[in-house]
Backbone bond lengths (Angstrom), bond angles and torsions (degrees), N, CA, C in turn:
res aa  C-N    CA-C-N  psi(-1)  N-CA   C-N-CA  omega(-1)  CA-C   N-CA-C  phi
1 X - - - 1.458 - - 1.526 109.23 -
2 X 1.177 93.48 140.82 1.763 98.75 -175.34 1.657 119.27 -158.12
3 X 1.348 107.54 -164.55 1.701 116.86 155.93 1.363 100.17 -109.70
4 X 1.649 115.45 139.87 1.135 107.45 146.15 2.367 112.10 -139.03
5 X 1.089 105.24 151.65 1.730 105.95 -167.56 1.575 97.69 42.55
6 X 1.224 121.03 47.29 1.559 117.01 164.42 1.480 111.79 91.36
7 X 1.735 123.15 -7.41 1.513 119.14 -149.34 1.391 89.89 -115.92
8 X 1.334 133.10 147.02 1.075 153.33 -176.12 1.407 119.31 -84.51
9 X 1.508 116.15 77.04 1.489 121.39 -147.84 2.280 93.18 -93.27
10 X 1.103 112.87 118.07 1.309 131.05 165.66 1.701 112.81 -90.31
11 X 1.629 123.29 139.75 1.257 108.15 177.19 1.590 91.35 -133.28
12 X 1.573 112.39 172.00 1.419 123.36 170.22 1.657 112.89 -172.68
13 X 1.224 100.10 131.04 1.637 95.00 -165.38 1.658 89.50 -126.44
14 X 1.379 138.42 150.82 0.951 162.99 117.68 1.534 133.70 -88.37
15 X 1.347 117.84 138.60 1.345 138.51 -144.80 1.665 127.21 55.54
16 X 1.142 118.55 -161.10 1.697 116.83 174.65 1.201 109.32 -43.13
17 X 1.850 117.90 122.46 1.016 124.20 151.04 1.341 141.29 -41.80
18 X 1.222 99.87 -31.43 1.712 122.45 -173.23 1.391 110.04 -93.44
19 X 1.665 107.34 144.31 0.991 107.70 175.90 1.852 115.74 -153.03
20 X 1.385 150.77 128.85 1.472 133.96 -159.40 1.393 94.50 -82.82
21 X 1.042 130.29 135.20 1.109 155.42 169.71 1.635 123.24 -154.40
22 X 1.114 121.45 157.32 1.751 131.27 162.55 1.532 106.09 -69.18
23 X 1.416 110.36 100.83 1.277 103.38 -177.82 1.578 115.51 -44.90
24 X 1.277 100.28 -68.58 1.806 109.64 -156.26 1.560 88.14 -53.61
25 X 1.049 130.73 -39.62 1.754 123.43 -165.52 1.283 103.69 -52.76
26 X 1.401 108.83 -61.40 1.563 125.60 -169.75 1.763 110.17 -50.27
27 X 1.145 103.49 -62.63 1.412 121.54 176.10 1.529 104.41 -39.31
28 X 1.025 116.51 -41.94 1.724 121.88 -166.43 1.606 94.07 -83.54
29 X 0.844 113.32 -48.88 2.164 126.14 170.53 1.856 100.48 -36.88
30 X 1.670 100.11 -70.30 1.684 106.31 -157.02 1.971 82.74 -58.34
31 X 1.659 116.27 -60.20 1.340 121.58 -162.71 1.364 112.64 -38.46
32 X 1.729 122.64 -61.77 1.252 120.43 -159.75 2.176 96.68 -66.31
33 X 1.398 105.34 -43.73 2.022 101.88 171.66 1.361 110.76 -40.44
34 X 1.299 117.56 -71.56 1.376 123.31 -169.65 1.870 116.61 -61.15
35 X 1.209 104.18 -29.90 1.727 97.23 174.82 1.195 103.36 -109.98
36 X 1.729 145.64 37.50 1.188 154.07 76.17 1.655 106.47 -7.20
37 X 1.214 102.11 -101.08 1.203 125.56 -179.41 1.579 120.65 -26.84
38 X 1.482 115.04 -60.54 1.279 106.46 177.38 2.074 112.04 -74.16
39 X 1.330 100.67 -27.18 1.979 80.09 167.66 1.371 121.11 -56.53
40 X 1.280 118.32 -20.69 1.607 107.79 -167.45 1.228 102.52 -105.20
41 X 1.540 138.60 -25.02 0.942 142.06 -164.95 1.877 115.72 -122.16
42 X 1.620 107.09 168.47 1.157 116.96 178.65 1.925 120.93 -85.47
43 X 2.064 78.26 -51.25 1.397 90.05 179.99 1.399 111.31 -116.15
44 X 1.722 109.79 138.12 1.958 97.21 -174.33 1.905 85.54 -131.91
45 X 1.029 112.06 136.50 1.858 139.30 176.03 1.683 101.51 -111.21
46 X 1.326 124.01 108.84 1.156 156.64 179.19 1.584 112.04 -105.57
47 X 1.398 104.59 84.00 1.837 97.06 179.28 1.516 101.61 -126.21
48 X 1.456 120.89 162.23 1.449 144.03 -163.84 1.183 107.34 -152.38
49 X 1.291 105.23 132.16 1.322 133.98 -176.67 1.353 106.06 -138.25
50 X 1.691 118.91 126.46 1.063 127.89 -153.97 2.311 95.05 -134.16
51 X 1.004 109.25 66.85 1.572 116.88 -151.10 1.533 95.54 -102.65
52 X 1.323 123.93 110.73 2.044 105.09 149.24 1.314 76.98 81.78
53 X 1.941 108.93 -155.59 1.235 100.71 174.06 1.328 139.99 -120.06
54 X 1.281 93.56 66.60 1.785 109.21 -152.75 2.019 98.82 -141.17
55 X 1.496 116.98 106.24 1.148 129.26 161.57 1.763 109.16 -77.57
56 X 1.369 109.60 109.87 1.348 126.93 172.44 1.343 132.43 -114.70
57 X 1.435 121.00 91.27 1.493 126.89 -163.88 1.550 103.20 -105.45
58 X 1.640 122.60 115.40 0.970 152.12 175.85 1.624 105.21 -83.32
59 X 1.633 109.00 105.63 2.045 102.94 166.03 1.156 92.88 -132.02
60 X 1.624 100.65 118.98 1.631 131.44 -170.47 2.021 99.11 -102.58
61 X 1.455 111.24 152.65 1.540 93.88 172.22 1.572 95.68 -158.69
62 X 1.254 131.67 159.09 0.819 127.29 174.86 1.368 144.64 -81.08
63 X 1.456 90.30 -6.11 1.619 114.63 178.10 1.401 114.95 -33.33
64 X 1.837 103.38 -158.43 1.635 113.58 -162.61 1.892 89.80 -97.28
65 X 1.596 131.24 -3.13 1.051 121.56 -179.57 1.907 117.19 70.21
66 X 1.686 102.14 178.32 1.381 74.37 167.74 1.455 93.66 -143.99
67 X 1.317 115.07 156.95 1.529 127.89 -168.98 1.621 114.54 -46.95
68 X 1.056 127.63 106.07 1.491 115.24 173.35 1.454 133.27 -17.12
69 X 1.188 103.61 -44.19 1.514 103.70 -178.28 1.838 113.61 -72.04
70 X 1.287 85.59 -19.37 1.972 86.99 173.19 1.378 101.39 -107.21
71 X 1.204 130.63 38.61 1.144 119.06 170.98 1.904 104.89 -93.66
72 X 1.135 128.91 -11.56 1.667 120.46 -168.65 1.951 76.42 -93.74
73 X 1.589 111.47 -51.30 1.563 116.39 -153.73 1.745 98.96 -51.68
74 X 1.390 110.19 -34.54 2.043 101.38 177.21 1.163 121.41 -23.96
75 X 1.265 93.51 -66.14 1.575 119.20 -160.27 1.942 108.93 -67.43
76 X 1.347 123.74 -16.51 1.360 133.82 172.30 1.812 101.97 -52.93
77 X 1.466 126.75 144.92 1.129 131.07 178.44 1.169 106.02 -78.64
78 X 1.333 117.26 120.16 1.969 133.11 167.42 1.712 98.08 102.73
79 X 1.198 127.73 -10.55 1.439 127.02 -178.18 1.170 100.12 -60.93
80 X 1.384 113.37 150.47 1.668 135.18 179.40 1.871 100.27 -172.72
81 X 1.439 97.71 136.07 1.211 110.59 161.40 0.845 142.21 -67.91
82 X 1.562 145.76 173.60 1.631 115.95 -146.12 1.782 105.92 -89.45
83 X 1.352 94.24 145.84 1.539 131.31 -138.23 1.924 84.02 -67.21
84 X 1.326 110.44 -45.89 1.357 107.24 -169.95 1.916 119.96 -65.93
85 X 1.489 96.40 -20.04 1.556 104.39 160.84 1.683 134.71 -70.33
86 X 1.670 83.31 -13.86 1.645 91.53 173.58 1.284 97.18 -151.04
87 X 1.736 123.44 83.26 1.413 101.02 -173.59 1.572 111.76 -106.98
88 X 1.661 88.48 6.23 2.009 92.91 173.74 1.639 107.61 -101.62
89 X 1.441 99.80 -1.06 1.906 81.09 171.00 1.048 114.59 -111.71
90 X 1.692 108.89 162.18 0.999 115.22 -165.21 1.849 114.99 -79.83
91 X 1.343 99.88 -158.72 1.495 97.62 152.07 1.689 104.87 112.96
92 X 1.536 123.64 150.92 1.269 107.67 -171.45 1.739 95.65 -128.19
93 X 0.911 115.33 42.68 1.580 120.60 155.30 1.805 95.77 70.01
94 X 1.130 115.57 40.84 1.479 124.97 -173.29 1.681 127.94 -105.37
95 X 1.558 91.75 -38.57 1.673 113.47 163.80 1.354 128.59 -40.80
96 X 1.112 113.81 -45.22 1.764 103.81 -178.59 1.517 106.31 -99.37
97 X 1.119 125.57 -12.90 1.328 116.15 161.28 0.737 127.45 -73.85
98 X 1.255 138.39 -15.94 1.603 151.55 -179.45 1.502 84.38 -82.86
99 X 1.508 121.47 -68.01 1.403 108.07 -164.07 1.750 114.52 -40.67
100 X 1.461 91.99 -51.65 1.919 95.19 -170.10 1.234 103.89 -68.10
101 X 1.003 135.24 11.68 1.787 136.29 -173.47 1.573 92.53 -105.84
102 X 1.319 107.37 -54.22 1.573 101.34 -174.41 1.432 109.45 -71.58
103 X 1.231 121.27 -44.81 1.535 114.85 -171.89 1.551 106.49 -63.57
104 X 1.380 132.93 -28.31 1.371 107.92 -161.48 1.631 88.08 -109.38
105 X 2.107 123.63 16.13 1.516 85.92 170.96 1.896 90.96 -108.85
106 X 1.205 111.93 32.32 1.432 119.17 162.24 1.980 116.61 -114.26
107 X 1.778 101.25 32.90 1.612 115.97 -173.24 1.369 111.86 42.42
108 X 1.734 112.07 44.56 1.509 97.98 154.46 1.364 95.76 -166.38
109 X 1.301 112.92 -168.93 1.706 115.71 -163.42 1.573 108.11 -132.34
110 X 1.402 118.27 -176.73 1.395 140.92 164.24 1.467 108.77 -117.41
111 X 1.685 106.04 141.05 1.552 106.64 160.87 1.072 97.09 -146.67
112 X 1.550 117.33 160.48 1.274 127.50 148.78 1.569 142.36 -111.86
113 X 1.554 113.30 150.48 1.689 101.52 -167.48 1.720 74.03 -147.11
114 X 1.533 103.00 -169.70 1.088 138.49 -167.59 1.536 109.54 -73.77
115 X 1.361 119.33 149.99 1.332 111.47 174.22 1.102 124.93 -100.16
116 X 1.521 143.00 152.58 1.770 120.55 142.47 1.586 133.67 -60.19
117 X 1.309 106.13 7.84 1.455 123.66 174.33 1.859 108.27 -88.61
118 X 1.125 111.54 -19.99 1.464 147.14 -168.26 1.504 129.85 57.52
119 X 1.778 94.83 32.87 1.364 118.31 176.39 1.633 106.61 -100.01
120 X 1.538 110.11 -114.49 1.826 115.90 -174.05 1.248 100.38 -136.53
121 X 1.619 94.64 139.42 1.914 101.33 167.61 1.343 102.81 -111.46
122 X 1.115 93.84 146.79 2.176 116.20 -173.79 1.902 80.48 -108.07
123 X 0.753 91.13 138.01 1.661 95.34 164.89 1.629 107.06 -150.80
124 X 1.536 96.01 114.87 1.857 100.36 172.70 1.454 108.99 -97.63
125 X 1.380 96.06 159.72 2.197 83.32 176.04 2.113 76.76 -152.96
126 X 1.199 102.26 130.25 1.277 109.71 165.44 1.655 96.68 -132.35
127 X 1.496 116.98 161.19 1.004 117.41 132.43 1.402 155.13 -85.53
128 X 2.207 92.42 143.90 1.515 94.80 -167.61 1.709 128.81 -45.96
């Protein structure tokens, strides 16, 4: 648990810690979600669930979220939402594609829906 870009990042994992994965890939997966998450938001909840055989890491935030209908368009390479909603950050619309690239070449994916924080949930599910 920590700060990170100002946002009050909380973590909690249940079941096996461990999991085989490509480190540096993965790392770049949780990294580019979580510093997503803390630019837009104050508060980000990071939980894992490691159940059967399915590793499921939930990063909830409280932010402004993003509209459903752009929720598949994120993940497109160079996509970014409109420019005037974020016209001091940086970034070249590269982040969530990398994520969905890594999660599904480790046989599983990313999606996003709505949070109970009443920002955005990233939800990865690979298998254990």
């Amino acid at each position: 648990d920590g700060r990170l870009c100002g946002a009050t990042v909380t973590v909690a994992v249940e079941g096996a810690d461990e999991i085989k994965v490509r480190p540096t890939a993965f790392t770049r997966l949780l990294t580019n979600l979580v510093s997503n998450a803390s630019r837009h938001a104050d508060e980000v909840c990071i939980e894992a669930q490691n159940k059967g055989k399915w590793l499921t890491i939930s990063i909830d935030d409280d932010g402004p979220g993003i509209p459903e209908d752009a929720r598949e368009d994120v993940f497109r390479p160079f996509y970014r939402l409109d420019e005037a909603r974020n016209q001091y950050e940086s970034g070249t619309g590269l982040g969530l594609a990398i994520v969905r690239d890594i999660a599904r070449s480790h046989g599983g994916d990313v999606t996003l829906s709505d949070s109970e924080m009443g920002g955005l949930r990233a939800t990865v599910r690979l298998p254990a």
